[in-house]
C-alpha positions in Angstrom: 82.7 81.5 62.3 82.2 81.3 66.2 82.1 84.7 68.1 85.7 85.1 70.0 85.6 84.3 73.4 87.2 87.7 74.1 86.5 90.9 72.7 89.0 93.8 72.3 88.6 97.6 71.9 90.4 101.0 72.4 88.8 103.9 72.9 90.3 107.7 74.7 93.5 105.4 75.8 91.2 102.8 77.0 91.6 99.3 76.2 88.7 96.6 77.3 89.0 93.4 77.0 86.2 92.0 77.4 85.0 88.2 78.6 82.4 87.1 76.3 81.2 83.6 77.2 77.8 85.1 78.8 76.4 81.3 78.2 78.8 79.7 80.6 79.3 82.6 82.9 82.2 83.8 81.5 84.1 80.3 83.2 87.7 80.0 82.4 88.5 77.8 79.7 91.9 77.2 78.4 90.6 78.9 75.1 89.3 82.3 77.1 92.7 82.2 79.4 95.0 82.6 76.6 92.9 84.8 74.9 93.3 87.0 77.7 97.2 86.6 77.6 97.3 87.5 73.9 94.9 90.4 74.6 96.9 91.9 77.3 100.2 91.6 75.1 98.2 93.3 72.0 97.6 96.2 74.6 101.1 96.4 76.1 102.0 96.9 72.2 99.3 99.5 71.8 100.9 103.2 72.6 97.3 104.0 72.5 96.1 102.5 75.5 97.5 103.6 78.4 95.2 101.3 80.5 93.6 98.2 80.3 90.0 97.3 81.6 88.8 93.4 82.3 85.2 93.4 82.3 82.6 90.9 80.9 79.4 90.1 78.7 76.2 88.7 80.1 75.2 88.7 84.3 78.1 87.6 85.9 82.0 88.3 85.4 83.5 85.3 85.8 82.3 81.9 87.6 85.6 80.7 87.8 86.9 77.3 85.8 85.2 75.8 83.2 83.4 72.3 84.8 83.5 71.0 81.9 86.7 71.2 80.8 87.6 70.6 84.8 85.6 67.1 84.3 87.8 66.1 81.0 90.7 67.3 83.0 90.0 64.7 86.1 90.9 61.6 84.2 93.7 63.1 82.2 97.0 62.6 84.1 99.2 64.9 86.2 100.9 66.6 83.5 97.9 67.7 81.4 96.9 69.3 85.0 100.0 70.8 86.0 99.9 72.6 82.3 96.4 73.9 82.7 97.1 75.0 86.3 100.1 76.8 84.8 98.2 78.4 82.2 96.1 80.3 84.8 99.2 81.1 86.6 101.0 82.8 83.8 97.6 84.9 83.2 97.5 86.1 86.6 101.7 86.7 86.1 101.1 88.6 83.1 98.3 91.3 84.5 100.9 91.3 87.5 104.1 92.4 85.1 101.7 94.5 82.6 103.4 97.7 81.8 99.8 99.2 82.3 97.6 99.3 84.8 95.1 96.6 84.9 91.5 97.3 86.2 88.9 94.9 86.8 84.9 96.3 86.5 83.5 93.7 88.4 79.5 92.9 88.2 77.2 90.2 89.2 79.4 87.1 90.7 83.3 86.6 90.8 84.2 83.6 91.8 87.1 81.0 92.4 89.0 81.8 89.4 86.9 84.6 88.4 87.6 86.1 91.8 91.1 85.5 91.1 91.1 87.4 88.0 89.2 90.0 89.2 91.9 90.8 92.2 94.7 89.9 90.2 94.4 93.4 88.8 95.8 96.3 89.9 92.4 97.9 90.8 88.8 96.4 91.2 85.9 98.5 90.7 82.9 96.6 91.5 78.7 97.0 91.2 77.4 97.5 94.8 75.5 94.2 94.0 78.0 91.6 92.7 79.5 88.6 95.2 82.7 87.5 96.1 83.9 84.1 97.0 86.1 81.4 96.5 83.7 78.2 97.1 86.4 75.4 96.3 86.7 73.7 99.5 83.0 73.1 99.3 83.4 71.0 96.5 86.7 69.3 98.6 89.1 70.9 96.6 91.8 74.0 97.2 92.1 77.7 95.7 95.4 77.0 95.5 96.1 79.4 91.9 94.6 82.4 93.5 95.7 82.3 97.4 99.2 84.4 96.1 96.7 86.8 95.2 94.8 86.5 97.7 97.0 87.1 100.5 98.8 90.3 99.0 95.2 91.7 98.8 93.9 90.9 102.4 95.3 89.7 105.9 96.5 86.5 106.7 93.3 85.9 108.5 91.2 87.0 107.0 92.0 84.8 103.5 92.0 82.2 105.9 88.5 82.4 106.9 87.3 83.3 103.6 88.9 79.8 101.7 88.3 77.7 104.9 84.3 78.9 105.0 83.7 78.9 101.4 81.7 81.7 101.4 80.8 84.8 99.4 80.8 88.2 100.4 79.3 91.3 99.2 80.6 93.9 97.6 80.8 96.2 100.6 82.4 93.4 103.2 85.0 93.2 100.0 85.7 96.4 99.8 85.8 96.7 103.7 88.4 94.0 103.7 90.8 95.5 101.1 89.8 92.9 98.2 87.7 95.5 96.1 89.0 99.1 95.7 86.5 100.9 94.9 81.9 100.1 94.9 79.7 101.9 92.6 75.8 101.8 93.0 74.3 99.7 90.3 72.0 102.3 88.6 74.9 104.6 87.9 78.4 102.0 87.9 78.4 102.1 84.0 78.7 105.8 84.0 80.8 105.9 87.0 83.3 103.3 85.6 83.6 105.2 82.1 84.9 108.1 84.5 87.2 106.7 86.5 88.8 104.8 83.7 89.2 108.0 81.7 90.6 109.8 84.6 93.1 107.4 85.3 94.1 107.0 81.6 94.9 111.1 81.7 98.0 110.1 84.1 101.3 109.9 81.9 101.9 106.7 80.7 105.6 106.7 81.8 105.0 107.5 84.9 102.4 104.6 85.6 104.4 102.0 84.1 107.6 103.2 86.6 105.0 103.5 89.6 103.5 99.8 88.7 106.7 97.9 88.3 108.2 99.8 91.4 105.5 98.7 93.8 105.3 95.5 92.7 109.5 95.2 92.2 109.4 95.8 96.3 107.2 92.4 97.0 110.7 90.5 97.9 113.0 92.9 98.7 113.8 94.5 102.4 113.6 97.9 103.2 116.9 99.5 102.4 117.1 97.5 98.8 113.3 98.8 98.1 114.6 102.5 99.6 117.7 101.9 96.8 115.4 100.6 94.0 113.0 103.5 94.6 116.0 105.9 94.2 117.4 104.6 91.1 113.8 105.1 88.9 113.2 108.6 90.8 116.3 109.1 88.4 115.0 108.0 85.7 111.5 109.6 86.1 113.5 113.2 86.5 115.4 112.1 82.9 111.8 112.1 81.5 110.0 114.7 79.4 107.5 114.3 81.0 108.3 115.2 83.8 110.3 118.1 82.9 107.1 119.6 81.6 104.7 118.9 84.6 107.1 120.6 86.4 107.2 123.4 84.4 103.3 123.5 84.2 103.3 123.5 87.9 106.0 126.3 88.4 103.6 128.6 85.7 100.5 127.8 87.8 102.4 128.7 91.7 101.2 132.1 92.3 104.3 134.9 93.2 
């Protein structure tokens, strides 16, 4: 039997799912896209993994699409396309409407598609020496699947430039530009990544989910209906138990 093209663990409310086509740079196939679908639904099932980590196998995260399956996909009519672009476009939707939060650990190069991915999620955490870049109009065609991304991430302009050039950035010019959210030095990023995830998955898992969905909830509404929206699930966080006991362990810790 052929080793999956994704791999799946949960460890201390961590769930990892993991790119594993190291041979082809991790490239987006249809196979390793809904993969990734069905391994995000497995964790939004999973009451023990409060979070949800995208990394990858081998040098690089993700090179984007899959050439190959690109090439068989040039002479194969508009529908076949339109139903392999919408496969990548549900993906992206699904990390988007994930009751968890989704973080990216981002090595080596993300690119095109693979940058998508990477900055679809709700936090990147990248190695201080991995690129960025969506290189499509060099080969005369148009990021068109990630530029919704890409434009809630970073300023008009600047996605712009970076799509028009073609060119890849580091990870400090990505971070400086709000596409990355947090860089790591290479020599200690494994060990720094295995903290942060585990910090983040000690947050209540209520509470995340309500923060996630509200934030992203607010991306078409105007300011009084987000103001409203926030008030209605500040109700229903107080109705939690959760809350009713960090407020109680708070009030024990205040000092008379």
């Amino acid at each position: 039997m052929s080793e999956s093209v994704l791999l799946y663990t949960v460890d201390n409310n961590v769930c990892l799912l993991i790119l594993n086509r190291p041979n082809k740079r991790n490239a987006l196939n249809e196979q390793l896209v809904q993969a990734l679908k069905d391994g995000l639904d497995r964790a939004a099932a999973n009451p023990e993994a409060h979070i949800v980590g995208i990394m990858a196998r081998g040098k690089d995260f993700c090179a984007g699409a899959d050439i190959a399956e690109l090439e068989q996909l040039s002479t194969a009519g508009d529908e076949k396309n339109l139903a392999n672009a919408r496969l990548l476009g549900e993906l992206f939707i699904k990390i988007r409407r994930h009751p968890k939060p989704v973080v990216s650990i981002v090595k080596g190069r993300a690119l095109a598609g693979g940058c998508g991915l990477a900055t679809a999620c709700d936090i990147v955490l990248a190695r201080d020496d991995c690129e960025f870049g969506y290189p499509e109009i060099l080969l005369g065609f148009v990021p068109a699947m990630v530029m919704a991304i890409l434009r809630r991430r970073i300023p008009e302009a600047r996605a712009f430039e970076l799509i028009a050039n073609g060119t890849r950035i580091d990870a400090a010019e990505a971070e400086r530009i709000g596409l990355v959210t947090r860089v790591f030095p290479a020599f200690t990023f494994a060990e720094n990544v295995k903290q942060y995830l585990a910090e983040l998955a000690k947050r209540n898992p209520e509470a995340l989910t309500l923060t996630k969905r509200l934030l992203y909830d607010q991306d078409t509404m105007g300011f009084e209906d987000a103001i409203e929206r926030g008030a209605q699930v500040n109700v229903v966080a107080r109705n939690s138990d959760a809350y009713r006991e960090g407020l109680r362990r708070f009030l024990a810790s205040e000092p008379d």
